[in-house]
ROMAR-492616 format. One record per residue (C-alpha): x, y, z. Coordinates in steps of 0.2 Angstrom, whole numbers, plus 5000, padded with zeros to 4 digits. Example, Ala and Ser with C-alpha at 12.3 -4.5 7.8 and 13.67 -1.06 7.14 Angstrom:
@x:5062; y:4978; z:5039
@x:5068; y:4995; z:5036
% end
This chain:
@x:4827; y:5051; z:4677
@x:4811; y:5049; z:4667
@x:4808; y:5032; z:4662
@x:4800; y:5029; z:4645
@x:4786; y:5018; z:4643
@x:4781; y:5011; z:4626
@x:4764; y:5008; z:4622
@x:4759; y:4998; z:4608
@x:4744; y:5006; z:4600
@x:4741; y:4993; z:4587
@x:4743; y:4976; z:4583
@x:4743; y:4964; z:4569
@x:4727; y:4951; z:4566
@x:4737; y:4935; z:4575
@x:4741; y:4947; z:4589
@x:4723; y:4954; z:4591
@x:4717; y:4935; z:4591
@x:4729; y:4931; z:4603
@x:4721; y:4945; z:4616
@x:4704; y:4943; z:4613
@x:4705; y:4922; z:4615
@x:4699; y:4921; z:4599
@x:4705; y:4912; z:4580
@x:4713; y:4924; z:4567
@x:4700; y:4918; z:4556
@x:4688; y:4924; z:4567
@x:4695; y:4942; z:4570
@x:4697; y:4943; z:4551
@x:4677; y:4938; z:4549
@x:4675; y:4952; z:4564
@x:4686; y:4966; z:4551
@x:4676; y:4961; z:4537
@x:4661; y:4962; z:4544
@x:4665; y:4980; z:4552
@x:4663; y:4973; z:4571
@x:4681; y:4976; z:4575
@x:4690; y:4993; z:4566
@x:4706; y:4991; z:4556
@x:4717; y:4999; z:4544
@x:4728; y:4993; z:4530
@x:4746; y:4999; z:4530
@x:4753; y:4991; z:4513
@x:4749; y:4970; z:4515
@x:4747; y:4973; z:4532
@x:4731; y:4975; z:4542
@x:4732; y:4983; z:4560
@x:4720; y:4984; z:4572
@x:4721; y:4998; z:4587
@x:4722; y:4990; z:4605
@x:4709; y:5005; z:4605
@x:4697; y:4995; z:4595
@x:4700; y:4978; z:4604
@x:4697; y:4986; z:4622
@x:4681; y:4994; z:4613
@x:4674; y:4977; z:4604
@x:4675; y:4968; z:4623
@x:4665; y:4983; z:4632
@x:4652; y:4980; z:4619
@x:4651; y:4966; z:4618
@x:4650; y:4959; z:4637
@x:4642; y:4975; z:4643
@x:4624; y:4974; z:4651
@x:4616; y:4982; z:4636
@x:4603; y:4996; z:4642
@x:4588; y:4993; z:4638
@x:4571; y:5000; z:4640
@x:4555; y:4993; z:4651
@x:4550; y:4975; z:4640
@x:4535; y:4981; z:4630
@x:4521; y:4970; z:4632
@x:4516; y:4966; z:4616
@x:4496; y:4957; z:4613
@x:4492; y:4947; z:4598
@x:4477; y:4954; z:4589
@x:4464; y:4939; z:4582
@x:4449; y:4945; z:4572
@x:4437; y:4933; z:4581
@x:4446; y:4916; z:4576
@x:4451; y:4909; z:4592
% end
């Protein structure tokens, strides 16, 4: 027999804190600031466990970056 596995694929803003070790006022500053996605579903705002998995890999991922330019000041003869 097939067992059935269900998988939560959103979850309220106390529940999203709760995973990501962080205060509900600070995952609502990350929705209002667009950092972390969302969607409103009456009074309710949901956030995919999409998103949450998505905001950490962006987050704590070595970002890529290019050689450092090396940049030189420019003095017009004043130094």
């Amino acid at each position: 027999m097939l067992q059935q596995v269900d998988t939560v694929l959103a979850v309220g803003m106390s529940e999203a804190a709760r995973r990501l070790g962080l205060s509900p006022r600070t995952v609502a500053t990350l929705v209002s600031h667009r950092q972390l996605a969302s969607r409103k579903v009456g009074r309710r705002r949901i956030i995919p466990v999409s998103a949450l998995e998505a905001f950490i890999r962006h987050e704590y991922l070595p970002m890529r970056k290019g050689p450092e330019k090396v940049v030189e000041r420019i003095t017009h003869g004043t130094e």
